[in-house]
N, C-alpha and C positions, 0 to 999 in steps of 0.2 A: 445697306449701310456703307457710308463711302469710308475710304481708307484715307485717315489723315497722313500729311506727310509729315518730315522728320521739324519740327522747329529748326529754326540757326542757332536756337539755346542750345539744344537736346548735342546737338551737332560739336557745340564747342565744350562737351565735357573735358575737366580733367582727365588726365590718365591715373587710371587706380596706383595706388603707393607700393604694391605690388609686381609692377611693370618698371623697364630699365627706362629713365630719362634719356633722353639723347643728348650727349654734350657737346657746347660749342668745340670748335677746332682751335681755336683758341686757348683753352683751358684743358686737353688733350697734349697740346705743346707744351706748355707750362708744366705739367705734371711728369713730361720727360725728364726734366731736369730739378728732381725731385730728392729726399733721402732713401726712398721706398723703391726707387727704380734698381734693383740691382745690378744689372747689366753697365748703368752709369758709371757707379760705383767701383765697378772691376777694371773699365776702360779706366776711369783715375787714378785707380790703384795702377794702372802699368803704366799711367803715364808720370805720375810721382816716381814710383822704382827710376825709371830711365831718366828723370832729372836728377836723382842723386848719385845713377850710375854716371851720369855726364860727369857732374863733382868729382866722383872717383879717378872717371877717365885722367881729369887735368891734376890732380893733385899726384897723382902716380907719373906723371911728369915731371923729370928733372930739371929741364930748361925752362917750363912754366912756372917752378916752384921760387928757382932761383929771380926769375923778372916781380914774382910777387914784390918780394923786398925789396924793390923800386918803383910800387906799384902810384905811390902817392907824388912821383916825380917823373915816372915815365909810365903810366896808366895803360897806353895804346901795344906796347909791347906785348904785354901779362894777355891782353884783352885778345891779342892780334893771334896769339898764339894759340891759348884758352880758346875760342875759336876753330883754329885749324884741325885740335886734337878731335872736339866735338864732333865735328862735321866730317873728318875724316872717317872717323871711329864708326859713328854712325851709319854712315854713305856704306863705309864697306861692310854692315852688317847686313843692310839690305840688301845690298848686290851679292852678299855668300848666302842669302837666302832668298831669295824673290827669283831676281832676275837683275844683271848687268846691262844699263841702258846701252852702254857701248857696245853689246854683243849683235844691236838690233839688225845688223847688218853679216852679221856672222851665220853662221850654220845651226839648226833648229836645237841642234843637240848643245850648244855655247848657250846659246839665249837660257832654255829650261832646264840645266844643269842645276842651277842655285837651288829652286824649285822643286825638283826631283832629292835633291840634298836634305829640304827639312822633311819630306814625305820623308826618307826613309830612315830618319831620327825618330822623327815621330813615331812610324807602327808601331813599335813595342812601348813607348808608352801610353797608345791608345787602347792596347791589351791592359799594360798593369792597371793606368785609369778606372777602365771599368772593373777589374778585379776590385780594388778598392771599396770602387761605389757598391758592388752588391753585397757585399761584410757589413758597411757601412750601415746601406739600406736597415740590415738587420739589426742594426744595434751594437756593432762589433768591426773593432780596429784591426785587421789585418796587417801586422808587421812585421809578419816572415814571407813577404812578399820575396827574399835572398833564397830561403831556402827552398820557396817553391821553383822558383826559376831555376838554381840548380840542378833542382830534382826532372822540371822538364826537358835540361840541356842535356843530362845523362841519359835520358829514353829516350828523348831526337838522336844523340849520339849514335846510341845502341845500336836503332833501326836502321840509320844512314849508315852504317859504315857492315853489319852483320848480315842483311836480308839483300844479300845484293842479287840474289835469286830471284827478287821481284819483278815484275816491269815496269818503266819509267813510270809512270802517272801512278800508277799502284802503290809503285815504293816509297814515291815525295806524300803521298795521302796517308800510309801506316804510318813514316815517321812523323806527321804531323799528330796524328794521334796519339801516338808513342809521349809526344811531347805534353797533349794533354792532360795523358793518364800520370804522368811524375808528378805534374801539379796539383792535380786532383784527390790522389792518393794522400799527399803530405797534407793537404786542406781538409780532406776528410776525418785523418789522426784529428785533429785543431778542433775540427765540429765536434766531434765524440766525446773527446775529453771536455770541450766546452758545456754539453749538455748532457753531460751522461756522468762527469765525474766532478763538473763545475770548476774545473780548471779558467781562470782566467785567460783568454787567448792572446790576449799582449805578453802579458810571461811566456805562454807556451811559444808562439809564433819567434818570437825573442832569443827562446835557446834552441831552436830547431834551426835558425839559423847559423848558429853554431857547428850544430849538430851537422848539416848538410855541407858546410865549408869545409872540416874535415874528414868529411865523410869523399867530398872530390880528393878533395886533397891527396887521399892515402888509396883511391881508385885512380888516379892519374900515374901511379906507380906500379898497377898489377896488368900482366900479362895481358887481359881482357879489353881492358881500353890503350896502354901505353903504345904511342906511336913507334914500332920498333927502328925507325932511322934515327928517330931522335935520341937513344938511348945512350950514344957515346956524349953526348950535348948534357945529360942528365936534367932535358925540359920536360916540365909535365904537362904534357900534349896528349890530347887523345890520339884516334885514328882517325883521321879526314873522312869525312862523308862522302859516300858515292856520288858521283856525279847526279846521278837518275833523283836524287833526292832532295836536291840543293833547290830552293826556290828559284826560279825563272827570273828571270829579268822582266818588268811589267813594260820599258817603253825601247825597249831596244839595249841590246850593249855597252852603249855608249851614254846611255844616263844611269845613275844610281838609284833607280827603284827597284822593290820586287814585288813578285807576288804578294808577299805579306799585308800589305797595304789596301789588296783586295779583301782578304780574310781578316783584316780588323775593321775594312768598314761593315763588313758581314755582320761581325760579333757587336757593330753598335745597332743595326739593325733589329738583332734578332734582342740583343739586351733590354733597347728600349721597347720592343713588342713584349717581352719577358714582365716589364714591370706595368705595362700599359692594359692587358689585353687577360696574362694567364693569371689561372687561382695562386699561383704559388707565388707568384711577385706580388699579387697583391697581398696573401700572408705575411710575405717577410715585410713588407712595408707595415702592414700592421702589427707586428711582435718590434718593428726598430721604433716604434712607435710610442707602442705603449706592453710591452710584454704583459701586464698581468690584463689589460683589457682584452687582450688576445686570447690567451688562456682560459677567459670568461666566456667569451666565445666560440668557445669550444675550437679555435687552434691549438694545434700543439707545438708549444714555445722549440721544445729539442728539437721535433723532424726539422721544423723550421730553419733551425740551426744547424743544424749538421748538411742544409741542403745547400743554403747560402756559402757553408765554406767550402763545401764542395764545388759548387759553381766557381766558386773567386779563386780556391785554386786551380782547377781547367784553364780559366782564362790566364793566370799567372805564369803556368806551364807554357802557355804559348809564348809567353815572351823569351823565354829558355830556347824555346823551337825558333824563335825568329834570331834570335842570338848566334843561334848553331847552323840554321842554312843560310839565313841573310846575306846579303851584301857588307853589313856592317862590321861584319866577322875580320879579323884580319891576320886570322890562323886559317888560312886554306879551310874553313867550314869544320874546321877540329875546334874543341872545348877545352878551354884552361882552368888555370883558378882565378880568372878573372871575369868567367864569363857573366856575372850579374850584372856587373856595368853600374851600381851602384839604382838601377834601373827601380828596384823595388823599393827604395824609401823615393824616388824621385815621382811615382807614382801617386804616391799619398800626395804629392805636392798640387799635381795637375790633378786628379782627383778633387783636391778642396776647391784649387782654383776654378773648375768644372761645374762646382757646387754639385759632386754627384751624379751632374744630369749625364746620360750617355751621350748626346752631342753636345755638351758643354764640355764635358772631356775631351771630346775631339779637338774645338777650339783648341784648350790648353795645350793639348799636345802639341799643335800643330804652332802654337806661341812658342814652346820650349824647344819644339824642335830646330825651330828657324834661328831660336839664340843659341842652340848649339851649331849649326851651321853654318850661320854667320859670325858666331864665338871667335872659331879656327880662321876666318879670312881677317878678322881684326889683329889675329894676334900675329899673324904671317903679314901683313902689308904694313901694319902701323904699330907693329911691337907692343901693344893693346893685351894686356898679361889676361889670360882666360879664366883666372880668377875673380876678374870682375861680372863675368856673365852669370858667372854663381851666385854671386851678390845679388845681383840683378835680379833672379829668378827669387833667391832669399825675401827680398823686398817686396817682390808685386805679392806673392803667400801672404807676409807678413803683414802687409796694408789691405788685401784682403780677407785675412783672418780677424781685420780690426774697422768693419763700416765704419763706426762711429770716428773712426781717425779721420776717415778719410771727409766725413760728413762735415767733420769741423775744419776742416782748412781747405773747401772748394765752399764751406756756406749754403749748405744743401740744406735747403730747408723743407720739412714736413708737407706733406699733400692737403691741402685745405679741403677740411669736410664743406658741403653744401648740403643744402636741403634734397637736392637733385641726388648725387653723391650717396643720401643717406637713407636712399630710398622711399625720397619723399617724405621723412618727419621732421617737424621743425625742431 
């Protein structure tokens, strides 16, 4: 019996409606610029903030304000100037965070200065970011991200300036610890009470930060922490941290990075492994989920919870740690009452704008960081008041928190099903 061969019928089957269509490149481009694309979306959202931050730029000028009022008889003036603010404003923001095209010629340490500036704005809010996102994941707003960080800055404190009996590398790894256990501890209180006594964790997180400000407060005054040189000044200053304990410098002396910056991209690392890979990130992703499907499932909603806030405060702690050894310190590596830096609501910011993801927090931070960085050369070169960069950051959250704004004024129009598209049903 011979063996027939395949028909050119048999040959040109359909592909089953069960199989992916291939789609043209064409229609792959098309769908970039789409409403469903979010990634679009956030790039317009920053690009909108920074056209109305331009607005602000000119209208916060006096001599552009005053050419308005002439604007319908001498137009080029208002326009010429309106202009100069923009471009100036701008230019120097990139140059206080990128890089200075004019340094191209200069010494390695001139050029990647700017650069080196927004990395180390950024670490710590790459730590609170993902503190954020993993409360979040679970279902739960962490907004004592203040008092965590405190509580981290006061056991970095402790360790740096108490264990000087350590050795180098030994002692900067306890106080790093030190820092994570402060934050850990206060996040933990938040879980327990959240699942165990149903306390709402926006209330609790809320007055714990309270709690923790004066709780520095009136320890920046006792024997144990107070700087004793500083005591005829009556500042409330810790004690300086050991040298052994200070984070290193990541690119040399002469740039503003540190270590820190190594150990948050660590913690995005291990985070997104954490939600990608272990049982316990995929519990909490299913109890932020759906809590009582969880629970059906034999999860347990509370471990769940009390692990997540444990987690988020660890990582919240570190920003306390990176507060207190950093280069960003600008108390000799001692702790104030300022040491939160406003860092833990700023958090939740790049956090949303990150949509949660652990390298989309990265992004954000490293957006926030560069408007903090290039913030300060605006306001030093071109008198550029730095309460527009707050603005600024306010805006792109805001036009982020709100797709559909932004969907309506770029005309972003919906993804066109196809038959192909729909798996093949007409």
């Amino acid at each position: 019996m011979t063996q027939q061969s395949e028909s050119p019928a048999a040959a040109e089957q359909p592909l089953s409606p069960h199989e992916p269509v291939p789609r043209p490149y064409g229609e792959v481009l098309r769908n970039l610029f789409t409403a469903e694309n979010g990634t679009l979306v956030t790039i317009l959202a920053i690009i909108s903030a920074l056209i109305l931050g331009a607005a602000m730029i000119v209208f916060s000028d006096t001599t552009a304000m005053s050419q308005l009022g002439y604007f319908f008889s001498a137009p080029g003036d208002f326009l010429s100037t309106a202009w100069h603010d923009i471009s100036n404003g701008y230019r120097d923001l990139f140059e206080g965070s990128v890089f200075d095209p004019a340094d191209l010629s200069g010494t390695p340490s001139q050029f990647f200065a700017p650069i080196t500036n927004t990395l180390e704005y950024a670490t710590p809010l790459i730590f609170g970011g993902l503190s954020i996102t993993v409360a979040f994941r679970a279902g739960m707003f962490n907004i004592g991200g203040t008092g965590q960080i405190i509580f981290g800055a006061v056991f970095t404190s402790y360790a740096a300036f108490e264990f000087t009996a350590l050795p180098g590398a030994l002692h900067l790894i306890v106080a790093i610890a030190a820092g994570m256990l402060g934050g850990l501890l206060l996040g933990a209180l938040v879980g327990w009470l959240k699942a165990k006594r149903g306390a709402h964790e926006v209330i609790v997180t809320i007055m714990l930060n309270y709690v923790a400000g004066f709780f520095l407060s009136w320890l920046l005054y006792t024997s144990l922490f107070h700087d004793p040189s500083q005591r005829e000044n009556g500042v409330q200053i810790s004690k300086p941290a050991d040298p052994d304990a200070v984070l290193p410098h990541l690119f040399g002396s002469s740039l503003n990075t540190d270590a820190g910056l190594l150990l948050a991209i660590a913690a995005t690392f291990v985070v997104a492994w954490f939600f990608q890979r272990s049982k316990l990130g995929f519990e909490i992703k299913a109890v932020g989920l759906n809590p009582s499907a969880a629970r059906t499932a034999g999860i347990s909603v509370a471990r769940v919870q009390i692990y997540a806030m444990v987690i988020s405060g660890a990582l919240m702690g570190l920003v306390g740690m990176t507060q207190t050894l950093g280069l960003l310190n600008p108390n000799a590596y001692a702790v104030t009452t300022s040491v939160d830096a406003s860092i833990g609501f700023n958090a939740i910011t790049v956090a949303l704008l990150g949509r949660t993801k652990p390298w989309g927090v990265v992004g954000a931070a490293l957006l926030f960081g560069a408007l903090e960085a290039g913030g300060s050369v605006m306001q030093t070169h071109d008198q550029i008041s730095s309460n527009i960069i707050i603005v600024i950051q306010a805006l792109i959250v805001i036009f982020v928190a709100a797709p559909k704004l932004i969907k309506e004024i770029f005309r972003l129009r919906a993804t066109r099903v196809t038959p192909a598209t729909a798996g093949g049903k007409a």
